[in-house]
C-alpha positions, 0 to 999 in steps of 0.5 A, a space after each residue: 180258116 180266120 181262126 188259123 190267120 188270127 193264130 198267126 198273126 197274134 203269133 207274129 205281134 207276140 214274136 215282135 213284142 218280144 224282140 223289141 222288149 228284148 232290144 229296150 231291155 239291153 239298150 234301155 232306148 229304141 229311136 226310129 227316124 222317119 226319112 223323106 227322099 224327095 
């Protein structure tokens, strides 16, 4: 069962990397902005 949670997530952090290298490679930047609401 840890191995099938292990697959998955690897799979998940594999499919992320990918999309965020596939965004820098088109837009060659990627900002992220960290709103407070109070």
């Amino acid at each position: 069962m840890a191995k099938k949670h292990e697959k998955m997530a690897n799979q998940r952090k594999d499919f992320l990397h990918k999309l965020s290298r596939r965004i820098v490679d088109k837009n060659q930047v990627i900002m992220a902005r960290i709103m407070t609401v109070t």
